[in-house]
C-alpha positions as CSV (number, residue, x, y, z in Angstrom):
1,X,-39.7,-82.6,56.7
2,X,-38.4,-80.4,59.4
3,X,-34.6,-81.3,60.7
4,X,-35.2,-80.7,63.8
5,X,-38.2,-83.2,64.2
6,X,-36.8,-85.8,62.2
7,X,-33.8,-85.5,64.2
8,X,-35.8,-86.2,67.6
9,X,-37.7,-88.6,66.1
10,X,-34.6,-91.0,65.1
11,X,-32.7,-90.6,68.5
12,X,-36.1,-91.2,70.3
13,X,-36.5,-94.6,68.3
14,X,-33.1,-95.6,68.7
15,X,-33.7,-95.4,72.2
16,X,-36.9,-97.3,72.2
17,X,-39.5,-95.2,73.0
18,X,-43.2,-96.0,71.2
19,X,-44.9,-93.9,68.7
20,X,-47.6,-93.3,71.5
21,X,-44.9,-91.5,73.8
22,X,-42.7,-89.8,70.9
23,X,-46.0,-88.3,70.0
24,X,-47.0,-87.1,73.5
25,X,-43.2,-85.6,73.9
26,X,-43.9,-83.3,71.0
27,X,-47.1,-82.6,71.2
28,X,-46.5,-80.8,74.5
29,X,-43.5,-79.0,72.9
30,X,-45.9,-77.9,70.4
31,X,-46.0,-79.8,67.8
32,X,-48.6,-80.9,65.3
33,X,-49.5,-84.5,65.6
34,X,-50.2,-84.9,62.4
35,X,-46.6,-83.9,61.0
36,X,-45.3,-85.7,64.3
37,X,-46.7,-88.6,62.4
38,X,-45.8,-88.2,59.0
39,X,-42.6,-87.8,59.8
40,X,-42.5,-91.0,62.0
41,X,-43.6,-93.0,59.2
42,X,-41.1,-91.3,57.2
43,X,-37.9,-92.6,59.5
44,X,-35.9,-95.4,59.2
45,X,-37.2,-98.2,61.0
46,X,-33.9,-100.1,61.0
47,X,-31.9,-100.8,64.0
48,X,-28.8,-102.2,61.9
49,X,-27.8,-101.6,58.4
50,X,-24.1,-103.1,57.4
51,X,-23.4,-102.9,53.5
52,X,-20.6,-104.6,52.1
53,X,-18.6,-105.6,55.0
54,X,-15.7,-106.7,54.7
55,X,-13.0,-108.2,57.1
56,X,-9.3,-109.7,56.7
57,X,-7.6,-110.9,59.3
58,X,-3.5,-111.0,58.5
59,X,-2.9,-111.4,54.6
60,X,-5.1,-114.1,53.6
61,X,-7.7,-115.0,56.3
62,X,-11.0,-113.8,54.3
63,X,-13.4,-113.5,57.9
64,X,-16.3,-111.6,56.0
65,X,-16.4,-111.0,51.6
66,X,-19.1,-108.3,51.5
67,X,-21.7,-108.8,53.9
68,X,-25.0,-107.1,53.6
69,X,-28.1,-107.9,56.3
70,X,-30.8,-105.1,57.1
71,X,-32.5,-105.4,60.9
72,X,-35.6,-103.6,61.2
73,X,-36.7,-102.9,64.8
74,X,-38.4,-105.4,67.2
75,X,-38.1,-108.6,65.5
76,X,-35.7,-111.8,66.7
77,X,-32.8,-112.3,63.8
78,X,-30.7,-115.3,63.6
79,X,-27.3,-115.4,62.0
80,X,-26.1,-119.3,61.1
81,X,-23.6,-120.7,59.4
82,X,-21.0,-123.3,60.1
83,X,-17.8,-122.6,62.3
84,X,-15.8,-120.2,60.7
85,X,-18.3,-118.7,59.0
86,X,-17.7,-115.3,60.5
87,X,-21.1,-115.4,62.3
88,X,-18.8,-114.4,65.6
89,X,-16.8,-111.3,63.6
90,X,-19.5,-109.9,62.0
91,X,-21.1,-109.4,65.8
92,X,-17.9,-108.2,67.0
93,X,-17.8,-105.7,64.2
94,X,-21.8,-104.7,65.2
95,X,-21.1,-104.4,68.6
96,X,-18.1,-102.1,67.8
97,X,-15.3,-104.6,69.3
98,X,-13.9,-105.2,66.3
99,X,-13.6,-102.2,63.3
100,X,-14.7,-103.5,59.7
101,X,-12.0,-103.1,57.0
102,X,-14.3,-102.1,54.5
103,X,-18.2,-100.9,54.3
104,X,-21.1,-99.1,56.1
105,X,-22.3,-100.0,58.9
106,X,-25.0,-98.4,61.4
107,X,-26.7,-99.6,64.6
108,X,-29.5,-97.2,66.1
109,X,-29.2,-95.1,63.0
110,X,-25.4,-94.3,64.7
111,X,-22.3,-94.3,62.2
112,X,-20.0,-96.7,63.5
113,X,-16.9,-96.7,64.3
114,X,-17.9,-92.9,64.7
115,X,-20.6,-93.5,67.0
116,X,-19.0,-95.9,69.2
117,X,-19.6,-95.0,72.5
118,X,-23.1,-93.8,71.6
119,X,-24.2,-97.2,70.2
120,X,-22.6,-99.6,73.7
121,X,-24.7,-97.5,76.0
122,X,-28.0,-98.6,73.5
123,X,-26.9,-102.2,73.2
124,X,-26.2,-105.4,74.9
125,X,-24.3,-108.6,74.4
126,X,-24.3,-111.6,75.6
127,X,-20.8,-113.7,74.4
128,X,-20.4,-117.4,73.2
129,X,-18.4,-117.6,76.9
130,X,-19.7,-116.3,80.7
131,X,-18.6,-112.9,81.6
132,X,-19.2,-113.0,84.7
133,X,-17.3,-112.8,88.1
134,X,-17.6,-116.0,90.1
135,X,-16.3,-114.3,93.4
136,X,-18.8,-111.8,93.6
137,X,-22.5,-112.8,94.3
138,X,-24.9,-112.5,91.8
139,X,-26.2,-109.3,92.8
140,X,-22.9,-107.6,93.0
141,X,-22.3,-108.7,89.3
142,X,-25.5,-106.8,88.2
143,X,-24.4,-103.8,90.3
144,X,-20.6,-103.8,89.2
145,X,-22.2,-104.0,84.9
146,X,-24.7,-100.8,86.4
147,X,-21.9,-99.1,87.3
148,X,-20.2,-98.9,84.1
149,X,-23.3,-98.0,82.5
150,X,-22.7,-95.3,85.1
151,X,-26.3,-95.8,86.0
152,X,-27.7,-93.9,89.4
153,X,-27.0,-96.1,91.8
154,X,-31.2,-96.4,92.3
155,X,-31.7,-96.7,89.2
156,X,-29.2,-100.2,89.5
157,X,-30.6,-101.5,92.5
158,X,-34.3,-101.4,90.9
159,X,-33.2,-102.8,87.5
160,X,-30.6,-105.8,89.7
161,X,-33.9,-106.7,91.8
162,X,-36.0,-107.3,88.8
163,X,-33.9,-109.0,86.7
164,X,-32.7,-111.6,89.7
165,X,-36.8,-111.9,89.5
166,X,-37.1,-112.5,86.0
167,X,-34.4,-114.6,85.6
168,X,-35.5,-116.9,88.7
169,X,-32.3,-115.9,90.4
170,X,-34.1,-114.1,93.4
171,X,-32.8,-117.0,95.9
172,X,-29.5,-117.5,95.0
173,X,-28.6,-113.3,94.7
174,X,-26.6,-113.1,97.4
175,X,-24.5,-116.3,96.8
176,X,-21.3,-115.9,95.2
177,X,-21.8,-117.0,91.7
178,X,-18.8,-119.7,91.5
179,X,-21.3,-122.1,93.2
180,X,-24.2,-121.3,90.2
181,X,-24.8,-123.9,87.6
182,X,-23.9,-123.5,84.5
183,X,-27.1,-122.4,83.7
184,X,-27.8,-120.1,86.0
185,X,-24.4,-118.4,85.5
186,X,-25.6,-118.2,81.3
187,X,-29.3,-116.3,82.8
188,X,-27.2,-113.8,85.1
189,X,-24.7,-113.5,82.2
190,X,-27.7,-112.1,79.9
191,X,-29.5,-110.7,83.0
192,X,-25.9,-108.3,82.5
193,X,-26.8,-107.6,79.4
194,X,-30.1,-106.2,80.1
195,X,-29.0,-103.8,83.0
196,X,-28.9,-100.5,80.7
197,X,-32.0,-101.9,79.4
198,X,-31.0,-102.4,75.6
199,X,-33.5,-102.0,72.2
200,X,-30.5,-104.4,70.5
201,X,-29.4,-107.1,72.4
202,X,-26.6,-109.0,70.8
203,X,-26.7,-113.0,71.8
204,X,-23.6,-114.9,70.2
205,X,-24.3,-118.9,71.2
206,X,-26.3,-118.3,74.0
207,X,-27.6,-121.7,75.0
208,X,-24.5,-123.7,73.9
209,X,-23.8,-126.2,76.6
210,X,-26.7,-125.7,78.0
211,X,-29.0,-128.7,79.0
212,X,-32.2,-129.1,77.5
213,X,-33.6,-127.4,81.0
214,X,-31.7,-124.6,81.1
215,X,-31.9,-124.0,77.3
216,X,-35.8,-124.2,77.6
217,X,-35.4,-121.4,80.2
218,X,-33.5,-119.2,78.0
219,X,-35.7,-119.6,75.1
220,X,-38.7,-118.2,77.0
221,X,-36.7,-115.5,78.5
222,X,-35.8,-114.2,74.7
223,X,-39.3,-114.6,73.3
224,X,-40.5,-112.4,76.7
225,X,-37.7,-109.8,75.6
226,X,-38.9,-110.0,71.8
227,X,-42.5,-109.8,73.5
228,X,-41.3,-106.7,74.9
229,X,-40.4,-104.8,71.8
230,X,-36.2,-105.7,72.2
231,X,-34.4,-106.3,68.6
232,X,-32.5,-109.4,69.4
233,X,-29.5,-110.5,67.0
234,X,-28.4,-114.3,68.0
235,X,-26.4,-116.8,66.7
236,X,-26.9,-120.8,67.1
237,X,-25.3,-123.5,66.2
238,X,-29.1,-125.2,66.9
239,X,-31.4,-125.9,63.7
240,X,-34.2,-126.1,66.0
241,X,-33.4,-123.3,68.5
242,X,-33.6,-120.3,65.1
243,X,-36.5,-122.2,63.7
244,X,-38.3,-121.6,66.9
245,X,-37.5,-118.1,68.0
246,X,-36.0,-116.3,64.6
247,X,-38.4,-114.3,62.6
248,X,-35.6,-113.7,59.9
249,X,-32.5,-115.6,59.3
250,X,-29.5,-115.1,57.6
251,X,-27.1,-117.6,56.5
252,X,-23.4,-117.1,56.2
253,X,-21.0,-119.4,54.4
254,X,-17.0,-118.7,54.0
255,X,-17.9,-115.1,54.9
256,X,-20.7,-114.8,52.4
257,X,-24.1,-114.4,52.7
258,X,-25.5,-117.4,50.9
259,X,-29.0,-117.1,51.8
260,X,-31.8,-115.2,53.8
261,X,-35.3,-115.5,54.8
262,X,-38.1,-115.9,57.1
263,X,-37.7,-119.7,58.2
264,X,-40.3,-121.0,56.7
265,X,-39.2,-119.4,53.0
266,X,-36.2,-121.0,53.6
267,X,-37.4,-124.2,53.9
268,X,-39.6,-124.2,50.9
269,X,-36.9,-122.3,48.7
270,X,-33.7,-124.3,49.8
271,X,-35.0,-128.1,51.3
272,X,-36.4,-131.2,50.0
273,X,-39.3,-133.1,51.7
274,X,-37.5,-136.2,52.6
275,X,-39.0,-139.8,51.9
276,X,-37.7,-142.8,54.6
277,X,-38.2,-146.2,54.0
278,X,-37.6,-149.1,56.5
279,X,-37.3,-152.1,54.8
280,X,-37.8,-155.9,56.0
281,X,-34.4,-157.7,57.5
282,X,-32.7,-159.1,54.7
283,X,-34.7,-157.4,51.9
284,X,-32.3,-156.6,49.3
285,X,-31.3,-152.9,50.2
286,X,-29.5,-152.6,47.3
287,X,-32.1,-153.9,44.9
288,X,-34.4,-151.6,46.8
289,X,-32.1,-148.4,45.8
290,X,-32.1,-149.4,42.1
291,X,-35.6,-150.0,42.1
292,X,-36.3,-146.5,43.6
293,X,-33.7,-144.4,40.9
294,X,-36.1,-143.4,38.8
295,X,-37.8,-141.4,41.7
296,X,-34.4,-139.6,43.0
297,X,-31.0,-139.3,41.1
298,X,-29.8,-139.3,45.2
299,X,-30.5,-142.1,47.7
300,X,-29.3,-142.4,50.8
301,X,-28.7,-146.0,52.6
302,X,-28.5,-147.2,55.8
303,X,-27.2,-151.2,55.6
304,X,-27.2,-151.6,59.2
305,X,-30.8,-150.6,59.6
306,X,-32.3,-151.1,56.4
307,X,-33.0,-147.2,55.8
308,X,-33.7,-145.9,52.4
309,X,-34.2,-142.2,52.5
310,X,-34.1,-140.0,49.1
311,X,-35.1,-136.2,48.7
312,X,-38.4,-135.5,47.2
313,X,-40.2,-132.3,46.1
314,X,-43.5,-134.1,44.9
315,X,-46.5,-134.7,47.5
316,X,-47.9,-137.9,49.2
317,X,-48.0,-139.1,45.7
318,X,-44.3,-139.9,45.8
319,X,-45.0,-142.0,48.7
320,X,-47.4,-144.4,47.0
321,X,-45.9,-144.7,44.2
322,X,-42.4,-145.6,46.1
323,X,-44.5,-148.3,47.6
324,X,-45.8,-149.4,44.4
325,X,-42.6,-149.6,43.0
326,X,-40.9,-152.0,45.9
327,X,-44.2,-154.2,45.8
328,X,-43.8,-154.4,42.4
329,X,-40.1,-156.1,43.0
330,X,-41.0,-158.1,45.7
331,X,-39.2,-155.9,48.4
332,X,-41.4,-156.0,51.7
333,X,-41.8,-152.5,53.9
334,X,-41.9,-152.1,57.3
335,X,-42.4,-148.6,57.3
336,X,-42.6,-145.6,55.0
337,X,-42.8,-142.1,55.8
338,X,-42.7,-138.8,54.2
339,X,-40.7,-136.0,55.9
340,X,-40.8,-131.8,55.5
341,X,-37.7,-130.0,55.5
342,X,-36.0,-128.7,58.2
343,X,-33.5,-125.9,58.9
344,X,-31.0,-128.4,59.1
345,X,-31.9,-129.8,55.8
346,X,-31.6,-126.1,54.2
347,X,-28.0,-126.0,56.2
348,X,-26.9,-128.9,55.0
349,X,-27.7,-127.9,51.3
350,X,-26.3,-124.7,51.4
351,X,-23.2,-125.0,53.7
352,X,-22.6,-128.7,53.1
353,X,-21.9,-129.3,56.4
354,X,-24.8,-131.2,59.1
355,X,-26.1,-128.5,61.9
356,X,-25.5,-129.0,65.9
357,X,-28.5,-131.0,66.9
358,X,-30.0,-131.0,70.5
């Protein structure tokens, strides 16, 4: 492959553009498009690659043992794992605000740290807190974060008015931002983040403390961004909130990576279908729970409300044969049902520790 074509071809990816407008670039500068294509298929379609990361904070805090994930372009990734995990280091370390101790790491195809001030101007992030300024409007925030881009002055006005539009922030622009809701100030904090219009956008909690509203909001904003052809990196403490927008996720325990996968892999690799039984008042729950061992070595009870539940890998078959089982020793049912795994099932078997629910 020629250098020089190969070369264009990875800076014009890491900046975003599409095969369709790479190809009409060189094609006008007099290139074949059948090598323009052979060589496009022959890139890296990877917009971060870190290999055996490691990170130690002082002489014995262990943030990150050898962390490996792979990001190909234009799909939503999801980073969880419990607090302390070093979900929030590792995206320091990507978005090059934080230097690694040990291993390789590249975002865009750029070196880092070698390529630091390369790789910001093709990013964005979004932080677990609000960076913005509550004296200055809304508009003047997205003008002040052009700025520093050093983006033509133009060029910032265009980009502020379309964002304040696609955030639903049109109205409240010229209001200084200390009298936004909390949700509002979270849109206009990402709306930032999207000023030098980014191909990897870095979200680190983004819809914590967020009500249900305002969380709803943002979720449709990062599937339009995804929609868009944007390589989003988030974190969540939300079972529910990776499950619905990640296409990949990786798990990170104790600064490990204990586990990877598309949701729904996960789910069928690392959780249980879960089987609940509500029994009568005044039953016999613990009768019940011997009665049921020979199904599951581990049940779960709920005294109070007379909740059996116990993990199951078998299909409806379990179910009837539970209620055989209970009919058999005279313990009446009110209700039986048989549950798929969730994320937060996966979680909690992997991690050991319950998720953040909604």
């Amino acid at each position: 492959m020629n250098p020089e074509l190969e070369r264009y071809i990875n800076d014009a990816r890491a900046a975003g553009l599409t095969i369709t407008a790479i190809t009409e670039v060189l094609k006008r500068a007099g290139w074949r498009e059948g090598d323009i294509l052979a060589a496009y298929d022959a890139s890296p379609n990877v917009a971060i690659e870190a290999t055996n990361v490691h990170k130690v904070f002082g002489r014995k805090v262990r943030a990150l043992s050898g962390v490996t994930i792979r990001v190909p372009y234009g799909k939503v990734f999801a980073l969880l794992g419990p607090n302390g995990a070093g979900k929030t280091t590792l995206v320091r370390i990507l978005t090059t605000l934080l230097k690694s101790d040990w291993g390789d790491i590249k975002v865009a195809g750029l070196q880092l740290p070698r390529h630091e001030k390369k790789v910001r101007a093709l990013i964005g992030v979004t932080g677990q807190h609000v960076a913005v300024d509550e004296t200055l409007t809304g508009r003047e925030n997205l003008r002040m974060v052009g700025r520093l881009y050093h983006l033509p002055k133009v060029v910032v006005e265009a980009r502020a008015n379309q964002l304040l539009h696609d955030f639903g922030l049109t109205e409240a622009a010229d209001r200084q931002v200390g009298t936004y809701s909390s949700g509002m100030r979270r849109r206009l904090d990402l709306a930032s983040s999207l000023i030098n219009r980014p191909q990897i956008l870095f979200l680190d909690e983004p819809t914590t403390g967020l009500d249900p509203q305002s969380r709803n909001v943002l979720w449709r904003v990062i599937e339009s961004l995804a929609g868009e052809g944007v390589t989003i990196l988030l974190t969540t403490q939300y079972m529910e909130e990776a499950d619905h927008l990640a296409d990949y996720i990786f798990i990170l325990d104790h600064g490990q990576l204990v586990a990877q996968g598309t949701p729904k892999y996960l789910k069928t690799k690392f959780g249980s279908s879960v089987l609940e039984i509500h029994l009568a008042k005044g039953a016999g729950i613990h009768r019940a729970e011997a009665a049921l061992r020979e199904l599951a070595a581990e049940i779960h009870k709920d005294e109070e409300l007379g909740i059996i539940t116990l993990p199951v890998r078998e299909d409806f078959s379990v179910l009837l044969e539970a209620v055989r089982i209970l009919d058999k020793e005279n313990i009446p049912v009110v209700d039986v049902m048989l549950r798929h795994p969730t994320l937060n099932d996966v979680f909690l078997n992997l991690t050991g520790y319950e998720a953040t629910s909604n």
